[in-house]
C-alpha positions as CSV (number, residue, x, y, z in Angstrom):
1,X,125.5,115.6,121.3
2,X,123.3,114.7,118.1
3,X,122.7,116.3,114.8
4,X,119.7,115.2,112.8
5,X,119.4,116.7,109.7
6,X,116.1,116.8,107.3
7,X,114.8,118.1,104.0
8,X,112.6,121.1,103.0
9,X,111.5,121.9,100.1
10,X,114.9,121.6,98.8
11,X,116.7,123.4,101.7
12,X,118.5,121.9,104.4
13,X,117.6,122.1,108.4
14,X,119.2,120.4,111.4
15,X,118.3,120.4,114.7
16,X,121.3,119.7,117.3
17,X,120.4,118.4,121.1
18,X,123.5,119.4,123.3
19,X,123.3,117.5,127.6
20,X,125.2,119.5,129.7
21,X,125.9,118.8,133.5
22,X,124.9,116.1,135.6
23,X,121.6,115.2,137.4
24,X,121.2,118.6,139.2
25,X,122.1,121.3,137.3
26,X,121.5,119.6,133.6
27,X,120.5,120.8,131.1
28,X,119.5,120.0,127.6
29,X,120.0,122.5,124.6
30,X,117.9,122.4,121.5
31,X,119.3,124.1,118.7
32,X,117.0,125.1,115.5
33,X,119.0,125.7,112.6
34,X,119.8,125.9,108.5
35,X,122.4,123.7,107.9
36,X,125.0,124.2,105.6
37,X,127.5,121.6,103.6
38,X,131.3,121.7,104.8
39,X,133.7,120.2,102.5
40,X,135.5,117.0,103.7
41,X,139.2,117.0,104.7
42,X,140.4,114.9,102.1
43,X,139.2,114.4,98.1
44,X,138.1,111.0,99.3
45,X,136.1,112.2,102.2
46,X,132.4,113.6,101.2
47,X,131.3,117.1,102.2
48,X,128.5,116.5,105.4
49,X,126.1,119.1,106.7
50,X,126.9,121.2,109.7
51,X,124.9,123.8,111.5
52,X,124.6,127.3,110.2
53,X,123.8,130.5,112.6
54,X,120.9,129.0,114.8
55,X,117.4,130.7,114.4
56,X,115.6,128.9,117.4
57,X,117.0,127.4,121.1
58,X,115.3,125.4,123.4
59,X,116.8,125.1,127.2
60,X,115.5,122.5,129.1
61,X,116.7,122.5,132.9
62,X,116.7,119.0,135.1
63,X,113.5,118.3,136.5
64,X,115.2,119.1,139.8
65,X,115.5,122.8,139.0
66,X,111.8,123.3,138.6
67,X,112.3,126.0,136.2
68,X,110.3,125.7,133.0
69,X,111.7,125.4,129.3
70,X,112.6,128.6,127.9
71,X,112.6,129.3,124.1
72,X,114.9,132.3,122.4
73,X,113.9,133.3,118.9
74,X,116.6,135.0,116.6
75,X,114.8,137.7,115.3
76,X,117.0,138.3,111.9
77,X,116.3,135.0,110.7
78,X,113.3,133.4,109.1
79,X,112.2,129.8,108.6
80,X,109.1,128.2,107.1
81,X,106.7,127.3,109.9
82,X,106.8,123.5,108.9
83,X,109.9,123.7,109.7
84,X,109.2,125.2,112.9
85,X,106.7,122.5,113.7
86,X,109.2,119.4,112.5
87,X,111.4,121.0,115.3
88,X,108.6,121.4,117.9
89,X,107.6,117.5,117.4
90,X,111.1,116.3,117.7
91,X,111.9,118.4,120.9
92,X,108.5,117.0,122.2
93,X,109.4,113.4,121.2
94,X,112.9,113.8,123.1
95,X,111.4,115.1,126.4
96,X,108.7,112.3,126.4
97,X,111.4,109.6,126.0
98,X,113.4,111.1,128.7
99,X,110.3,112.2,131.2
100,X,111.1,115.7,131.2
């Protein structure tokens, strides 16, 4: 699991890549959201940003499953479409590293 977090126009957005499964059957989750700041546990310990509800998912199946990716859109939320296309290049740049 990885969270990479970025700045727009002074709002916050993270993108989260979840692996699930092993060779057959895996499957990589990409996860398109606002993030939001959660308070540390201690006074010492900073607040760090966390994912908020998630406005676009990406499923990518093992090569071996010959399915294609498939893309859900929430349809209460709204993002700017830089944002959008941020999230498009860094799903792209994941699957080229990996050969997917």
């Amino acid at each position: 699991m990885s969270l990479l977090t970025w700045d727009y126009d002074g709002d916050l957005f993270c993108a989260l890549t979840t692996e699930t499964g092993a060779t057959e059957g895996r499957m990589t989750h990409f996860e398109l959201s606002e993030a939001r700041m959660v308070p540390g546990g201690a006074s010492s310990v900073p607040a760090s940003p966390a994912p908020g509800p998630t406005t676009v998912t990406v499923l990518v199946y093992a090569a071996e499953e010959e399915k294609p990716a498939e893309v859900y859109f929430d349809g209460n939320q709204t993002l700017p479409f830089a944002v959008l296309q941020h999230f498009v290049a860094l799903v792209a740049s994941r699957l080229e590293s990996t050969g997917s």
